[in-house]
C-alpha positions in Angstrom: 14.5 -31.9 -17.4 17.5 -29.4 -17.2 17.8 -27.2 -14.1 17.4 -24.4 -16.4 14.3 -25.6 -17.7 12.9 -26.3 -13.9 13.6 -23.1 -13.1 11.9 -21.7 -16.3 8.9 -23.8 -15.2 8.9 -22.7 -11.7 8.7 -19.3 -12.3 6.7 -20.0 -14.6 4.2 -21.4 -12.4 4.7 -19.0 -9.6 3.4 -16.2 -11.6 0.3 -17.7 -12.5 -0.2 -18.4 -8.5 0.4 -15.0 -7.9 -1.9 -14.0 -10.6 -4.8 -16.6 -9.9 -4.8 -15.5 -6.2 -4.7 -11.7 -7.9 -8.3 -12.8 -9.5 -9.6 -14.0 -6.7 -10.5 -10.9 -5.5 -12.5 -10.4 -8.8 -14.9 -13.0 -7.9 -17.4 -10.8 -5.9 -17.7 -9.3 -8.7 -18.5 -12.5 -11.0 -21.6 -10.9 -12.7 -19.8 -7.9 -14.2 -17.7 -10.4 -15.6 -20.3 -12.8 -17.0 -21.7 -9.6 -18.7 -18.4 -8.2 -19.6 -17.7 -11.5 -21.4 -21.5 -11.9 -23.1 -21.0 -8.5 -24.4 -17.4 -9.9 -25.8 -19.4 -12.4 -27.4 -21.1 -10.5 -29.1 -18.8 -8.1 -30.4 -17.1 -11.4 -31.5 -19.6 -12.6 -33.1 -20.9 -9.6 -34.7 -17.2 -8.9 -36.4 -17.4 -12.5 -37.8 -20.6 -11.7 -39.2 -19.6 -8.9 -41.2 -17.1 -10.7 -42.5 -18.9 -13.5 -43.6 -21.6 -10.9 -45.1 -19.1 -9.0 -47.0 -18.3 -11.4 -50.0 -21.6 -12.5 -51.4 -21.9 -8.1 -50.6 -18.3 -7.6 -53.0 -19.8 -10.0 -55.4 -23.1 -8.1 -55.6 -21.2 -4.8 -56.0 -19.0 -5.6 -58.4 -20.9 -7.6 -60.8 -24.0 -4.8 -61.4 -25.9 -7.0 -63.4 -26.7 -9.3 -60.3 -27.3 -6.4 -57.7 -30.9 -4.9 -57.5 -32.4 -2.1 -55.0 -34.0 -5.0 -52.6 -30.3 -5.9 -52.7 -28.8 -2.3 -52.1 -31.5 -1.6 -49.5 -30.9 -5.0 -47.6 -27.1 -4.4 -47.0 -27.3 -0.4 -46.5 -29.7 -2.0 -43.8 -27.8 -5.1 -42.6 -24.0 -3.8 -42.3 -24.7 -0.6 -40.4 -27.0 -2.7 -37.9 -23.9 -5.3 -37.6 -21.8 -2.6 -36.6 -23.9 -1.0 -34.0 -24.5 -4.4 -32.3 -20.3 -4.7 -32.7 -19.6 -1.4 -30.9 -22.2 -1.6 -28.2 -20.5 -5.4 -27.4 -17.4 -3.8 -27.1 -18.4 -0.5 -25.1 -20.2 -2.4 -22.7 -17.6 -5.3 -22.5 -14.7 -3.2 -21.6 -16.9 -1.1 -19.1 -17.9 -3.8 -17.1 -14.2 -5.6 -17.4 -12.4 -2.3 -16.6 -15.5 -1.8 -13.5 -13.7 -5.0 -12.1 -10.5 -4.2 -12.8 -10.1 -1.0 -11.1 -12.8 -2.3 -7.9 -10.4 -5.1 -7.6 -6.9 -3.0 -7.4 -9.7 -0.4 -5.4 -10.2 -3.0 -2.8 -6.5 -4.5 -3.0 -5.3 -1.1 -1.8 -7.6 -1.1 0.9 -7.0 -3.8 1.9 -3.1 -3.5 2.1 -3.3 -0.2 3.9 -5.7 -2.1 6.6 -3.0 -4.7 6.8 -0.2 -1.6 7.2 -2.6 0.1 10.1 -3.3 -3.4 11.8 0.7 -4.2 11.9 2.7 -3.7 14.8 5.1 -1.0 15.9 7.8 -3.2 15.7 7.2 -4.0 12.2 7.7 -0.4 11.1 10.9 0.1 12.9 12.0 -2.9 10.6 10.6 -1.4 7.4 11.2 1.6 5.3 8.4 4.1 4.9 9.1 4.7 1.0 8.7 0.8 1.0 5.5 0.9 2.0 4.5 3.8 0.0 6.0 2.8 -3.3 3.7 -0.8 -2.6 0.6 0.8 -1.7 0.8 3.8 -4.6 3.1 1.9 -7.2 2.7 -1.3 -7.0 -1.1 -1.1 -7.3 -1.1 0.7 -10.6 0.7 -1.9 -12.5 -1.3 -3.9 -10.7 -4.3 -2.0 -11.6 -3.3 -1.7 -15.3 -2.5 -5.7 -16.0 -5.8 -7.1 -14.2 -8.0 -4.7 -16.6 -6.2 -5.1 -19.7 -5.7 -9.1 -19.2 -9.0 -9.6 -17.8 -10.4 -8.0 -21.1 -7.9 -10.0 -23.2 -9.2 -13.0 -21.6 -13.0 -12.4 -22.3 -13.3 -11.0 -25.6 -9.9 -12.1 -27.3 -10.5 -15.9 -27.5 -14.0 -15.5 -29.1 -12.9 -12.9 -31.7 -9.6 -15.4 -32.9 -12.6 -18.4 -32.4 -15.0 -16.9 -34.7 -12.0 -15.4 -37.3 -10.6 -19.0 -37.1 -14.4 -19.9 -38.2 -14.5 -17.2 -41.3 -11.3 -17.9 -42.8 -12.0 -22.1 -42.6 -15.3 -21.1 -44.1 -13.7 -19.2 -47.1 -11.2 -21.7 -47.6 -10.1 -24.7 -45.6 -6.8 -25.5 -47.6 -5.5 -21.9 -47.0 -6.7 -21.3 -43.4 -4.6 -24.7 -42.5 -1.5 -23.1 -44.7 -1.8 -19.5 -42.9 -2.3 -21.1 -39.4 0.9 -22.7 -39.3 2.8 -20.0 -39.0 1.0 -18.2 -35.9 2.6 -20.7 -33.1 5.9 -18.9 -34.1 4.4 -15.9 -32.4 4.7 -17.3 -29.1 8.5 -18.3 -29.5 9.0 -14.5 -28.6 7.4 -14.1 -26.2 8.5 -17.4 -23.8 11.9 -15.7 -24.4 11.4 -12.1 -23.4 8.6 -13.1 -20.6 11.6 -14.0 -18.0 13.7 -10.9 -18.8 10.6 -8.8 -18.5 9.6 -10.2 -14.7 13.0 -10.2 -13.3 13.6 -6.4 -14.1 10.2 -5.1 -13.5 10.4 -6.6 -10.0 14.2 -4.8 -9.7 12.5 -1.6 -11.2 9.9 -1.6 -8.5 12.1 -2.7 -5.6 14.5 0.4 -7.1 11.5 3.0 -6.9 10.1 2.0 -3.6 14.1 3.6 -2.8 13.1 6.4 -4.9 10.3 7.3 -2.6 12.3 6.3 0.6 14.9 9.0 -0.3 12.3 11.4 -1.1 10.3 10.9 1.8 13.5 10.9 4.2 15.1 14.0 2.7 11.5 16.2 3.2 11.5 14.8 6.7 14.5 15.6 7.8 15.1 18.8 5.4 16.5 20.9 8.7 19.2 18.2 9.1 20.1 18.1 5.1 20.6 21.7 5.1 21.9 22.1 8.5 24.8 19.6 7.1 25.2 20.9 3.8 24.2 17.7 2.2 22.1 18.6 -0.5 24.4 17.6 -3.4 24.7 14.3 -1.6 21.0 13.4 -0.9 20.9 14.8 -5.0 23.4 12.0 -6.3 21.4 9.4 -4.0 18.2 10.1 -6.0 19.7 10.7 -9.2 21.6 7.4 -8.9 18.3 5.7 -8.3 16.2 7.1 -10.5 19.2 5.9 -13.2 18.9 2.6 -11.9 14.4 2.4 -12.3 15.1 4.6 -15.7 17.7 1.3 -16.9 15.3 -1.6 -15.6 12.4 0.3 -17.3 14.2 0.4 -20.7 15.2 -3.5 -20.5 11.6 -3.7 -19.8 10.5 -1.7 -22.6 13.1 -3.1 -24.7 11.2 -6.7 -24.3 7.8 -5.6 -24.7 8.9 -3.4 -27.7 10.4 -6.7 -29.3 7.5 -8.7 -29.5 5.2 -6.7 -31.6 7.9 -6.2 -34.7 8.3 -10.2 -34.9 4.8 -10.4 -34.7 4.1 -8.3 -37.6 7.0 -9.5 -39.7 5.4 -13.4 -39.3 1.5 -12.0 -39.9 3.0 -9.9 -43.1 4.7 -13.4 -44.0 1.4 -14.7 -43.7 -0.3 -12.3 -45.8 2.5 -12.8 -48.6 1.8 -16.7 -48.4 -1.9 -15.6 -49.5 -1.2 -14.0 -51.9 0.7 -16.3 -53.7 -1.8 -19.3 -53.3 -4.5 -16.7 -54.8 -2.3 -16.3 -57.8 -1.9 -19.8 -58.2 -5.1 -21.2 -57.5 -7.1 -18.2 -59.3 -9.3 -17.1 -55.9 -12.1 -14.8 -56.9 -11.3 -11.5 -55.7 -14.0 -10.7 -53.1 -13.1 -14.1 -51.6 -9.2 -13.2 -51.5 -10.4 -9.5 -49.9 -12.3 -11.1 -47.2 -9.6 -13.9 -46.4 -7.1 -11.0 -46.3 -9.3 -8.8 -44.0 -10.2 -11.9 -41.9 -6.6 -12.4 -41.6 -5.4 -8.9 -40.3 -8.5 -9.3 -38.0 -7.1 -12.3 -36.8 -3.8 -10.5 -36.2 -5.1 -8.3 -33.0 -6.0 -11.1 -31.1 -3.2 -13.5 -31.8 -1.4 -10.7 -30.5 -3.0 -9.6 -27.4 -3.1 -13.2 -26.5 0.7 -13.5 -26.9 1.3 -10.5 -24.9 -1.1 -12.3 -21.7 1.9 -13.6 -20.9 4.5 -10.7 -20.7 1.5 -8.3 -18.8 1.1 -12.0 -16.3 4.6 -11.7 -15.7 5.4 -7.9 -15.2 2.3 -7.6 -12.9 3.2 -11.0 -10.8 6.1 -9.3 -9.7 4.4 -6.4 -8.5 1.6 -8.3 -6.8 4.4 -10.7 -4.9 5.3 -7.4 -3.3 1.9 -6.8 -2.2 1.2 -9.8 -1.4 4.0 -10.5 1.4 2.5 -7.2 2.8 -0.9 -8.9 3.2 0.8 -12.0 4.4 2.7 -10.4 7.1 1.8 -11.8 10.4 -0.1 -9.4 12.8 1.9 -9.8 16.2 -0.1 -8.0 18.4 -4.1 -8.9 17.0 -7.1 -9.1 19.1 -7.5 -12.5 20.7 -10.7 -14.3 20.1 -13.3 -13.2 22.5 -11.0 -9.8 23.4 -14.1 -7.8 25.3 -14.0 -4.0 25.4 -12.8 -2.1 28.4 -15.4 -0.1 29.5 -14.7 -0.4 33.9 -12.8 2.0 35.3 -9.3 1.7 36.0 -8.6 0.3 39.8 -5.4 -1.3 39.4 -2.7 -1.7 36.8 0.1 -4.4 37.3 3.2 -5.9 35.6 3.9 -9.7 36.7 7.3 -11.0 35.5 7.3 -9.3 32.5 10.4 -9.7 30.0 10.5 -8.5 26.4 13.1 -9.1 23.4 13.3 -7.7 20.1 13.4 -11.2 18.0 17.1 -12.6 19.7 17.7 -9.2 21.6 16.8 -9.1 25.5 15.1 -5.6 26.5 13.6 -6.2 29.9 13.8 -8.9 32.0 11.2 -9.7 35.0 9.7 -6.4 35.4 7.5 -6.3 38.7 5.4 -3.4 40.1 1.8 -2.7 40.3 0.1 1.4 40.0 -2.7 2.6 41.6 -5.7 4.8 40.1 -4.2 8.7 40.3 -0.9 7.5 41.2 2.0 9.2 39.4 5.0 6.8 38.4 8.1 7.8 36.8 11.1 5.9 34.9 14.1 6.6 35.0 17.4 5.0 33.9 20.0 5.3 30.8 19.9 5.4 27.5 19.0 1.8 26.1 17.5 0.7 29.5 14.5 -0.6 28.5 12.3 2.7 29.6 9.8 3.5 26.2 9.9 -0.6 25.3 8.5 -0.6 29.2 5.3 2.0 29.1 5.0 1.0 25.0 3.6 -2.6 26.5 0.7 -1.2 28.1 -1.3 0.1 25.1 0.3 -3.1 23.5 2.4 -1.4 21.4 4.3 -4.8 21.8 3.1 -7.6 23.4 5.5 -9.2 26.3 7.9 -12.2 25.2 7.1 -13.5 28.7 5.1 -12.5 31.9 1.5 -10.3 31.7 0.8 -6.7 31.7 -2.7 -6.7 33.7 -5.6 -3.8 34.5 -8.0 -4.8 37.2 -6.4 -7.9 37.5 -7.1 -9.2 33.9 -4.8 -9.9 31.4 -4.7 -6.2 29.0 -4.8 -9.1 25.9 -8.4 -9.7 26.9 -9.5 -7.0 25.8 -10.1 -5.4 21.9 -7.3 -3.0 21.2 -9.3 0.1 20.5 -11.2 -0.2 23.6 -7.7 -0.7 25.5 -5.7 2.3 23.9 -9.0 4.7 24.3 -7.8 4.6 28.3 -5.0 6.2 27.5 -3.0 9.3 25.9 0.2 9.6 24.8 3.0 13.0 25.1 6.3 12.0 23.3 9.1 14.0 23.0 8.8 13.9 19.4 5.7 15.3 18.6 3.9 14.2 15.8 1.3 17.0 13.6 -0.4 16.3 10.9 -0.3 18.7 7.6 -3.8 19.7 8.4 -5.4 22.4 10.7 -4.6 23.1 14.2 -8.4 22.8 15.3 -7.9 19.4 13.2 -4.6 18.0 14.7 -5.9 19.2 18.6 -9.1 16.6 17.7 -7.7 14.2 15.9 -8.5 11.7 18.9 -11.9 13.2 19.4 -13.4 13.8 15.4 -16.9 14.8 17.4 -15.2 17.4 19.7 -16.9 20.9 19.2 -14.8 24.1 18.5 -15.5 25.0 21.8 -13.9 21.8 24.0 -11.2 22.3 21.3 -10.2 25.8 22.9 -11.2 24.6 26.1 -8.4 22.2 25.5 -5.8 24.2 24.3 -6.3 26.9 27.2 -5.7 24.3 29.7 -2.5 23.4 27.4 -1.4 26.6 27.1 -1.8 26.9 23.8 -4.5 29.7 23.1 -2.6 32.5 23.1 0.0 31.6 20.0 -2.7 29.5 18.3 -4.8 33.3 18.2 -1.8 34.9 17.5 -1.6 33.2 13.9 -2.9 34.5 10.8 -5.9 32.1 10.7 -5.7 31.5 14.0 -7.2 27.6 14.8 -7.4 27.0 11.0 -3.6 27.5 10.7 -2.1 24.2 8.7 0.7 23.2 10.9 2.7 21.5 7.9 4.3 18.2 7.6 5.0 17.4 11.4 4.4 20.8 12.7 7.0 22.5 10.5 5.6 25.6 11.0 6.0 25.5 14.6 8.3 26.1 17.2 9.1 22.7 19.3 7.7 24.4 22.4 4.0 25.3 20.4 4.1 21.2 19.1 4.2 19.9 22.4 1.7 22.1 24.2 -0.8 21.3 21.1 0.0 17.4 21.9 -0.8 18.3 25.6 -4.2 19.5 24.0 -4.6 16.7 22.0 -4.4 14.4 24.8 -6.7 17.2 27.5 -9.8 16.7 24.7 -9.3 13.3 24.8 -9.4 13.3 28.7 -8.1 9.5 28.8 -7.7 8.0 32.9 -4.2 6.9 31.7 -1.4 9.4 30.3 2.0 8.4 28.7 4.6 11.3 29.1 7.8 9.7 26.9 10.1 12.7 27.7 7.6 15.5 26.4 10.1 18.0 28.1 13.3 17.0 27.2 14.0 18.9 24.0 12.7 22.4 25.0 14.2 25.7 25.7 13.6 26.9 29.3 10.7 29.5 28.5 8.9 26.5 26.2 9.6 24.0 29.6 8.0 26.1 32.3 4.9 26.7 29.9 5.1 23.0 28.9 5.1 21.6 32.3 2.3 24.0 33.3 0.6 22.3 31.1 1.6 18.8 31.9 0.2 19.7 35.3 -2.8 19.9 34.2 -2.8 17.3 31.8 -1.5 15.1 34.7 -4.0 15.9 37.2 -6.2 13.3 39.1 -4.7 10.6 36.1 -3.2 7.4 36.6 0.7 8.9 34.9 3.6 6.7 33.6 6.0 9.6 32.7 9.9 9.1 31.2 12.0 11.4 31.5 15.3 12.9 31.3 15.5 15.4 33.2 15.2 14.3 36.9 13.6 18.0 37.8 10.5 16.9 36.3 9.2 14.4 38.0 10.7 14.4 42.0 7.2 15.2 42.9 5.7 11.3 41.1 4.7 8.8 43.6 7.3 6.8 42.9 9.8 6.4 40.5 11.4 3.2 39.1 15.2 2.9 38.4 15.8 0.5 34.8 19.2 -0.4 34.5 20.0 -3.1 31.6 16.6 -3.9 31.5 15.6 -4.6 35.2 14.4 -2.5 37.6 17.2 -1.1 40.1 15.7 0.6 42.4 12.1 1.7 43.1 11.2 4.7 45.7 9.7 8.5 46.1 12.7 11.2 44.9 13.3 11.4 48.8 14.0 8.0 49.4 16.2 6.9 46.1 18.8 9.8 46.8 19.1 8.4 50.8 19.6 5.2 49.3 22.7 6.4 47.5 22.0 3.8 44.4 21.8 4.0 40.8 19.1 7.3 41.2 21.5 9.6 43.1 24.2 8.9 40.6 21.8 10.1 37.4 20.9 12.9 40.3 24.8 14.1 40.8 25.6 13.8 36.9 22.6 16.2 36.6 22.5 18.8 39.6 26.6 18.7 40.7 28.3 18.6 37.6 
């Protein structure tokens, strides 16, 4: 065997894993299909009849003298029965394959956008989100699209090309060997354009995935674009991608569009053929009508049957993409036997805790323990391991070596949900939903009343603008609070995180990118937030958190110094030197 014709036959068999594992997820559905493909049956079966009726009926009707009104009466009676029985088979056989079809792609997309919510944070920073929106939205429909149609192909196709095969043998078995020979030419065609179709519908898809990466990059970061005068440039980066999908598409279409001319060209051949052996061999007419009608019959599924192939191939491509999504690992899972963390929170420790990102060291035997209501701060450069630090406890990673522990258990013993419901989370870049105020302020507490909401954002201070709007709590905050000032995010975040009313609060430098009137009302609120709560806050700006407990110094990845404000600026270290850069420049 060539190498050319290996590779042929590996891709070859790669699609149909793909696809078989694609059907897989059609089997809880098994009896839909059993009566999808009865029902095929029978619209099979019920096409061959008419046919087989129809030339003793062209004999009757053309030769007057044999026909009587029993006769008129019987096949006014029998043919339009035949024909309900032939459309009710196919209604109900592409209901209940197309009910399959679109529950299976229903539950595929489900289930990917599980696997995206279940995957680590790490994971993301190592993806594009138009990636992952182009495989959940796009990717799905072709999906969607080739299981129906080739499911439905499969069922009722094969009958109706059995049962014609059986009409036209019937007829005449000379003439259904002659015609026959010519319909294995129709797959020649399609073996040649099935390659060129998979390779560029997987290159179309991977080139609109960037589509909807640009698009969703450029409406995220509109203020930058226009702030930079980049508009004509984020316009030729679409445009040139969208050129790209539009070029893959046509070679696609271009392939597809190929095979049905060849296949009509060969099937009119076929019909010529017939004609000639009528002429010769003197065929009575209603026989040669009914081979001929037999024969285009024969033509529809001989062709959808061809084109199994092509749809196997462009939808493989598209189901590989989805499928390394579902494959993807899930680095931080719950363990077997994780219990839920219902005991307060007494103690919280870090033993010899290092962490890397894949080959790349980030912390390196981190050691300090935090007790219930105590207030602990990081501090430290940019790149010295701070947010990788606090993003271990509600295992946003898990550690490469060395355990994060509450109550003197390992956090890894316990389920995720019940782990992260401990705590709440202030970054300084604040995320808001394009819903509601009232919505975004309960989003961790969906059973909060309206009162505890404004309970929550009066303790945030956060009331007074939130009345001050139109519509007041029912404002829509736009796509990551685009409507609102940086200042009125952060205090709604504050909120958020008040209704929760977690023991444990995450403050990831929720003051560092405020205006001075937006800080004091801010940290007013972070007062409160931070009251009589275990508190590991980040920050910048050494003002805000002299009054902690105690702060740790990161430098490089390992703690430096650890000590109340007081103490770290006698010590004259690594602290005093952030301190002087800050307060005596």
């Amino acid at each position: 065997m060539s190498a050319a014709a290996a590779k042929k036959k590996k891709l070859t068999e790669k699609d149909w894993v793909v696809y078989k594992r694609l059907l897989t997820y059609a089997w809880p559905y098994k009896t839909r299909l059993i009566l999808g493909t009865l029902f095929g049956i029978i619209f099979a079966g019920s096409t061959a009849g008419m046919l087989g009726a129809l030339p003793n009926t062209l004999n009757k009707f053309f030769n007057p003298e044999d026909i009587g009104g029993v006769a008129i009466l019987s096949i006014a009676i029998v043919l339009p029965i035949l024909g309900l029985i032939r459309g009710i088979g196919y209604f109900l056989s592409m209901y209940y394959i197309k009910w399959v079809g679109h529950k299976v792609v229903n539950d595929l997309r489900i289930s990917l956008f599980e696997r995206i919510q279940a995957l680590s944070v790490y994971y993301f920073s190592r993806q594009k989100a138009g990636e992952l929106i182009s495989r959940t939205a796009n990717d799905t429909m072709l999906v969607e699209s080739a299981v129906s149609n080739v499911i439905g192909d499969l069922v009722r196709q094969p009958f109706v090309f059995v049962f014609m095969i059986g009409v036209i043998i019937w007829l005449d078995p000379l003439l259904a060997f002659l015609s026959l020979v010519v319909f294995p030419v129709c797959l020649i065609p399609v073996v040649q354009f099935g390659k060129r179709v998979r390779r560029n519908s997987r290159e179309a898809q991977s080139k609109l995935a960037d589509i909807v990466s640009i698009l969703q990059e450029s409406i995220a970061g509109v203020r930058v674009v226009k702030a930079f005068g980049m508009e004509p440039y984020e316009q030729q980066r679409f445009t040139e991608r969208c050129d790209q999908v539009f070029g893959r598409l046509l070679k696609v279409a271009r392939a597809r569009a190929s095979i049905e001319p060849v296949i009509v060209e060969i099937s009119i051949i076929g019909i010529s053929m017939v004609l000639i052996y009528a002429y010769l061999t003197e065929m009575p007419m209603e026989i040669f009508w009914t081979f001929a009608i037999a024969l285009v019959a024969l033509y529809d599924p001989v062709k959808r049957i061809s084109k199994i192939h092509l749809a196997i191939q462009q939808s493989s491509a598209a189901a590989e993409r989805i499928f390394e999504i579902l494959d993807e690992t899930i680095t931080v899972p719950d363990v077997p036997g994780a219990q839920l963390l219902t005991e307060s929170v007494r103690q919280i420790e870090f033993e010899a805790v290092s962490f890397a990102y894949e080959s790349e060291p980030v912390l390196a035997d981190i050691n300090f323990s935090v007790r219930p209501g105590e207030c602990i701060a990081f501090v430290g450069s940019s790149g010295s391991g701070k947010t990788t630090l606090v993003s271990l406890l509600p295992r946003f990673f898990d550690p490469s070596a060395g355990t994060v522990k509450i109550n003197g258990r390992d956090i890894r013993e316990f389920t995720l949900q019940s782990l992260r419901q401990q705590m709440g989370l202030v970054t300084q870049d604040t995320f808001l939903f394009n819903d509601t105020i009232a919505n975004n302020i309960a989003y961790g507490r969906k059973d909060a009343s309206q009162k505890e909401i404004e309970e929550a954002a009066q303790r945030a201070h956060a009331h007074n603008f939130i009345t001050a709007l139109p519509e007041g709590y029912n404002t829509i905050a736009g796509d990551r609070g685009v409507r609102l000032s940086g200042g009125q995010c952060q205090r709604l975040a504050i909120a958020r995180a008040l209704l929760r009313n977690p023991p444990i609060m995450i403050l990831d430098e929720a003051t560092s990118a405020l205006d001075t009137e937006s800080e004091r009302l801010v940290q007013a609120a972070l007062d409160d937030l931070m009251a009589n709560r275990t508190v590991f806050a980040i920050a910048h700006r050494l003002s805000t958190i002299q009054h902690a407990d105690r702060i740790v110094v990161l430098d490089k990845g390992r703690i430096a110094e650890i000590g109340t404000h007081a103490e770290l600026l006698e010590q004259g270290g690594l602290y005093k030197y952030l301190y002087d850069l800050q307060f005596n420049a």
